[in-house]
Every structure is written in structure tokens, then in C-alpha cells.
C-alpha positions in Angstrom: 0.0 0.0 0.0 2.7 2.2 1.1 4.5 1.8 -2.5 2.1 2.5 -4.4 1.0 5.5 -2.5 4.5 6.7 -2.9 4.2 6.1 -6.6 0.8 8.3 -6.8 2.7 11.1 -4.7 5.6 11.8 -7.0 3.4 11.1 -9.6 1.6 14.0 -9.2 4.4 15.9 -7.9 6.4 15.3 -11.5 3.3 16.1 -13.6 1.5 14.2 -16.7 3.3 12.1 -18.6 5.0 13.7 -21.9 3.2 12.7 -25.5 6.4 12.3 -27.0 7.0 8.9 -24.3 3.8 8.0 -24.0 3.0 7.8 -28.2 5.7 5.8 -28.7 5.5 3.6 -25.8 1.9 2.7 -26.2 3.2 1.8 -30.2 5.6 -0.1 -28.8 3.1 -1.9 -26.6 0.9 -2.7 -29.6 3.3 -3.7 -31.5 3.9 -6.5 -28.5 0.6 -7.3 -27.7 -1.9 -7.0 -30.9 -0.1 -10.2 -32.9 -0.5 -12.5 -29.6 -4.3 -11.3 -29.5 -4.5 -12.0 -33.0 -3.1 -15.3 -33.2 -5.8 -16.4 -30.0 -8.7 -14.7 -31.8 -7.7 -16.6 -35.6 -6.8 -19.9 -33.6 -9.8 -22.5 -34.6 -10.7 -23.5 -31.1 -13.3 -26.2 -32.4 -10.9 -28.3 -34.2 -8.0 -27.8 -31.4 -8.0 -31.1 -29.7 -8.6 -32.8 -32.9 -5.5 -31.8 -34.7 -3.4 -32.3 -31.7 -4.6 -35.7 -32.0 -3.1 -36.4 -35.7 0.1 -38.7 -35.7 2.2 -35.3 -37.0 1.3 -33.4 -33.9 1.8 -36.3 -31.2 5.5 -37.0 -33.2 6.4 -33.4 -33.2 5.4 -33.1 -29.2 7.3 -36.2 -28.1 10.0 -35.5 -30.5 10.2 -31.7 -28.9 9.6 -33.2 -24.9 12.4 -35.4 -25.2 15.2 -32.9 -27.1 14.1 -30.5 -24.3 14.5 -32.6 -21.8 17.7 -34.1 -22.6 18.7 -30.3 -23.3 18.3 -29.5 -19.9 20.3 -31.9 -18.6 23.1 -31.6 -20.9 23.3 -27.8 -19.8 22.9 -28.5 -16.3 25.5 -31.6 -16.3 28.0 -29.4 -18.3 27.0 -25.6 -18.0 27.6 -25.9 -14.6 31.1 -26.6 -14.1 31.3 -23.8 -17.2 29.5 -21.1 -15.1 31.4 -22.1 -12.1 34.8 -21.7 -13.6 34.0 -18.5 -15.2 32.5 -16.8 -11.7 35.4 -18.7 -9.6 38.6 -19.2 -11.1 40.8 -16.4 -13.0 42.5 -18.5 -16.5 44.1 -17.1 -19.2 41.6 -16.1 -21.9 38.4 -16.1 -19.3 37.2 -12.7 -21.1 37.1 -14.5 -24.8 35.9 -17.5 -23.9 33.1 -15.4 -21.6 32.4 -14.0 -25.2 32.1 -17.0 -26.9 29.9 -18.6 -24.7 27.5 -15.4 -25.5 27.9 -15.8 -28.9 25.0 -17.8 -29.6 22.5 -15.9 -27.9 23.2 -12.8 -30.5 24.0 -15.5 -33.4 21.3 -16.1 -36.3 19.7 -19.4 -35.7 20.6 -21.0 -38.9 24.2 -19.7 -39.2 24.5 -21.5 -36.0 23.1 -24.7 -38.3 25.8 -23.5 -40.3 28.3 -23.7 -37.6 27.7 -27.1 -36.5 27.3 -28.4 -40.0 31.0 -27.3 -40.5 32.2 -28.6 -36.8 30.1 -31.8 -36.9 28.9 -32.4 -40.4 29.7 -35.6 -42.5 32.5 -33.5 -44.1 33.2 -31.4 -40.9 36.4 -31.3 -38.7 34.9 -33.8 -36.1 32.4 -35.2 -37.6 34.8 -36.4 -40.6 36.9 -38.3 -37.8 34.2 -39.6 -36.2 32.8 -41.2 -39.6 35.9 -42.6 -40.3 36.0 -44.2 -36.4 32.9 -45.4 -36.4 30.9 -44.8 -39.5 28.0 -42.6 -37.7 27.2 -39.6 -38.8 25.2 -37.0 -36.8 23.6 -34.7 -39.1 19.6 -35.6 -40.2 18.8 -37.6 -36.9 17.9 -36.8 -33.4 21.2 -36.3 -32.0 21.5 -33.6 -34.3 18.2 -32.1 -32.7 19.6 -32.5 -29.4 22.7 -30.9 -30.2 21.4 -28.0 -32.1 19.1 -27.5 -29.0 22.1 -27.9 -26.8 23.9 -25.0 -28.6 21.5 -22.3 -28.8 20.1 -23.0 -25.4 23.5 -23.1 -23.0 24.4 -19.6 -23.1 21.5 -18.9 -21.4 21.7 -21.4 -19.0 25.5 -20.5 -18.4 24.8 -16.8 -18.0 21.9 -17.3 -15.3 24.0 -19.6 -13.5 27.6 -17.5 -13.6 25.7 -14.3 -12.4 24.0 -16.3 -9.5 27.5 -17.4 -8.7 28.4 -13.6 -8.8 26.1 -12.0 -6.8 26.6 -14.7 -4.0 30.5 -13.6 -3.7 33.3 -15.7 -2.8 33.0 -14.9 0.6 30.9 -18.2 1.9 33.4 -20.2 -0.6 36.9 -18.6 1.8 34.9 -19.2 4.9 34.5 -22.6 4.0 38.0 -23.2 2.8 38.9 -21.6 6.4 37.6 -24.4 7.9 39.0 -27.2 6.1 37.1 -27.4 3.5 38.5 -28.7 -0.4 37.1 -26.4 -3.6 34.7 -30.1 -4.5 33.4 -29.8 -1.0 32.8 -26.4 -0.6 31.0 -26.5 -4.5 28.8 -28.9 -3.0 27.6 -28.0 0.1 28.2 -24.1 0.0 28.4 -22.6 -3.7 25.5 -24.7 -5.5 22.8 -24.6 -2.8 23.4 -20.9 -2.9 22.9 -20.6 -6.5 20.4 -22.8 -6.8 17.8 -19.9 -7.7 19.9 -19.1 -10.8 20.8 -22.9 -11.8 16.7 -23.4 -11.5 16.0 -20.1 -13.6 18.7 -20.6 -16.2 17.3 -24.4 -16.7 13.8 -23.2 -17.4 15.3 -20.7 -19.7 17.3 -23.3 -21.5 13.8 -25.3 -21.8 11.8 -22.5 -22.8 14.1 -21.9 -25.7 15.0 -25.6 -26.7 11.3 -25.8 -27.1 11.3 -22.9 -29.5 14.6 -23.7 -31.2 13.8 -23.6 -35.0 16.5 -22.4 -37.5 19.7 -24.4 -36.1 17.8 -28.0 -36.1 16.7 -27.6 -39.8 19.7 -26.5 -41.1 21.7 -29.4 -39.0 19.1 -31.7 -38.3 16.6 -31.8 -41.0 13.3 -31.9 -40.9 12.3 -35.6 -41.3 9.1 -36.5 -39.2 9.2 -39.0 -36.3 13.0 -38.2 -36.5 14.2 -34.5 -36.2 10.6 -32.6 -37.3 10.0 -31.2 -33.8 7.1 -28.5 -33.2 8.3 -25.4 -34.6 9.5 -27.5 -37.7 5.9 -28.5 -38.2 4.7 -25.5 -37.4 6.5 -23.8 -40.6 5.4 -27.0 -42.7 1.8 -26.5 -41.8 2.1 -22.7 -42.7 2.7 -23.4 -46.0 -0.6 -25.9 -46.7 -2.6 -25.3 -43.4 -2.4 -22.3 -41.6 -5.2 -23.2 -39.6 -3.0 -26.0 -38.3 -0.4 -23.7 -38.1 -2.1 -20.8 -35.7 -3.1 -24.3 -33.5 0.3 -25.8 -33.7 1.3 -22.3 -32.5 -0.9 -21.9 -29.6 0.9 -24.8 -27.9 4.1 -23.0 -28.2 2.6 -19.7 -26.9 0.9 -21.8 -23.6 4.3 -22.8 -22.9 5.8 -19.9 -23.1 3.2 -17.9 -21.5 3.4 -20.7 -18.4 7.4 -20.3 -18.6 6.9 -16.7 -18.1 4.4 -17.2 -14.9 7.6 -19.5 -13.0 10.1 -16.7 -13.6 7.2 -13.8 -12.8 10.0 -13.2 -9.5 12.4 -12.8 -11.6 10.6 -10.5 -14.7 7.6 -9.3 -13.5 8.0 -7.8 -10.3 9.5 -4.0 -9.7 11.8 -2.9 -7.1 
């Protein structure tokens, strides 16, 4: 109550609010909101549930669930240890490799396809020696869609993480070490529970845009149905033939984003 009553006060006190902010901002607003309002007004409720019944749909969803889950767990079980030894321990060339692992997040999608194709294509520097090893390639199957996922999604997992790791300080980590404590130990028991609230944000993040991951896993992973065609893959299919499909298909995507949004509301949508 106080707050806001505060916020009314100087309100008044600085006067109304100037056209030339308040034009653009509410353009800027409309810009944001009308296309969402659109796409739940044009979406054909009555034949909802029946399209997410077709075998397409159900592939797509399980294919998409299960590269978002294993994403997840790749960027926990390795971004981890990455965030930690960015935040914790000064090496030669930190600052670059900070930058590459930012990269990504400012990277086109399918440049990134690009990227991997060259790294882990048929013909690329690993994946030519791993053909030659053991005659599997990765492009055009679901590893691919994994690791596409995997590449676009850790920088945001990594980033969440390393700036929890920040703001907690290194204080608790010399207290422990003060009392006997080794840098495994301590990372346990004292620097991961009190990062926890960024290792939990930075994995929903990672989720949130596995799930929406498009342009790398085309360009690297095909889209094949049952084996790399995940949801936003059939989403741009079924624009082309269906776009009533493809407004349906979309829906799903903008539910889970929408409910992604709502678990990190502490971390978005509150003010100071």
C-alpha cells in the first residue's frame, strides 16, 4: 500500500506524462501485444484437440519433450562446471571464452546450423573423424536435434548460473575453505545450494528456448518426421498448406511460453 501511495505522490508531484513517451510507448506496446491477441482470436478452437490428435502433432510433441529434456540436462551436467569456472577461477583467456559462450544468444539461428554443420557435419572437422572411427554420422537424426538444442540454449543457462555465482560472492566459498574445506566440498555443500535460484531459472530458460529452437535444427538436423521434425518444424510445414493448423500448432508454443513466463514472474515481473 505504502508503495504504491508513494508512486501516486511523486506522480503528481512530476506532472503528466509527456506525448512524446507516451506515443511511442503505447506503439511499442501494440506492436507487442496485438499479434498475440490476433493469433488467440484466428486460432480455430473447435478443431483444437482434434488436430493435436493427428500422428504429426503427437510426433512433433514427443520429439520436442524429449530434445528438451535431454537439453536440460546436458546444460545442467555441463553448463555448470562452465559457469562455475567463469564466476570462480581467474585463467588465461576467461574474457574470450566469456564472449564465446555469448555468442550464440546474439548468433542467427541458422548460421548457427551452419556452424555445427561445418564442426560436426559428414565433411566437418569432427564429424569427418568420427565417420571414419565409427561410420556414424550425426547430421539428419535426433542427435543432431539435441545438439542444435544444446547449442543455442547453454548460453543462457550459463549466464543465469555465472551471475548467481556472482552475486553470492566468494565470501561463503573462503569461509569454508577456512575451515577445512577442499574447492569439491565447498562446491557442493556451500556454492550450489546458494545458487540454486539461478541454476533453476537458467534451466527453465534453457527449456523454454529448446522448445522454441527452429532455425539451427533444420539446417543441421533436418526436418524428417518422427526423427528430427519437432514443433516449430511443423509448425513452418503446416504454414505453407494449413495455416489453420499452423495458428493451432502455435498456440501450444505460446501456452508454454506464456506458463514459462508465470515461473520466472519473481524474476521478470515484479519491480523494485
Amino acid at each position: 500500500m505504502t508503495t504504491h501511495a508513494t508512486g501516486r505522490t511523486l506522480g503528481s508531484t512530476l506532472g503528466r506524462p509527456p506525448l512524446a513517451l507516451v506515443l511511442p510507448g503505447a506503439l511499442a506496446a501494440a506492436l507487442l501485444v496485438v499479434p498475440l491477441v490476433t493469433l488467440v482470436l484466428d486460432t480455430p478452437w473447435g478443431s483444437f484437440l482434434d488436430q493435436l490428435g493427428t500422428r504429426a502433432v503427437r510426433d512433433a510433441l514427443r520429439l520436442t519433450a524429449l530434445a528438451s529434456a535431454i537439453t536440460v540436462v546436458v546444460c545442467v551436467a555441463l553448463g555448470t562446471p562452465l559457469a562455475w569456472l567463469l564466476a570462480r577461477v581467474d585463467f588465461p583467456g576467461r574474457t574470450l571464452l566469456r564472449a564465446a559462450v555469448a555468442v550464440p544468444l546474439v548468433l542467427p539461428p541458422v548460421v548457427a546450423g551452419v556452424a555445427l554443420v561445418t564442426a560436426l557435419g559428414r565433411n566437418g572437422l569432427v564429424g569427418s573423424l568420427l565417420r571414419d572411427a565409427t561410420g556414424w554420422t550425426i547430421p539428419y537424426t535426433t542427435t543432431a536435434v539435441v545438439i542444435a538444442h544444446t547449442f543455442v540454449s547453454m548460453p543462457f543457462y550459463v549466464l543465469s548460473v555465472e551471475g548467481a555465482l556472482r552475486a553470492s560472492g566468494e565470501r561463503y566459498d573462503v569461509v569454508a575453505a577456512t575451515l577445512g574445506a577442499d574447492r569439491w566440498t565447498t562446491f557442493r555443500r556451500v556454492t550450489l545450494p546458494l545458487a540454486m535460484p539461478g541454476v533453476i531459472a537458467g534451466a527453465i530458460l534453457a527449456w523454454a528456448r529448446s522448445l522454441g529452437e527452429f532455425g539451427a535444427t533444420i539446417t543441421f538436423a533436418g526436418n524428417y518426421p518422427g526423427t528430427t521434425q519437432t514443433m516449430p518444424s511443423l509448425i513452418y510445414q503446416a504454414l505453407q498448406s494449413d495455416p489453420e493448423v499452423a495458428r493451432t500448432l502455435s498456440m501450444i508454443l505460446l501456452v508454454v511460453s506464456v506458463a514459462t513466463l508465470a515461473a520466472l514472474r519473481n524474476r521478470w515481473l515484479t519491480t523494485p
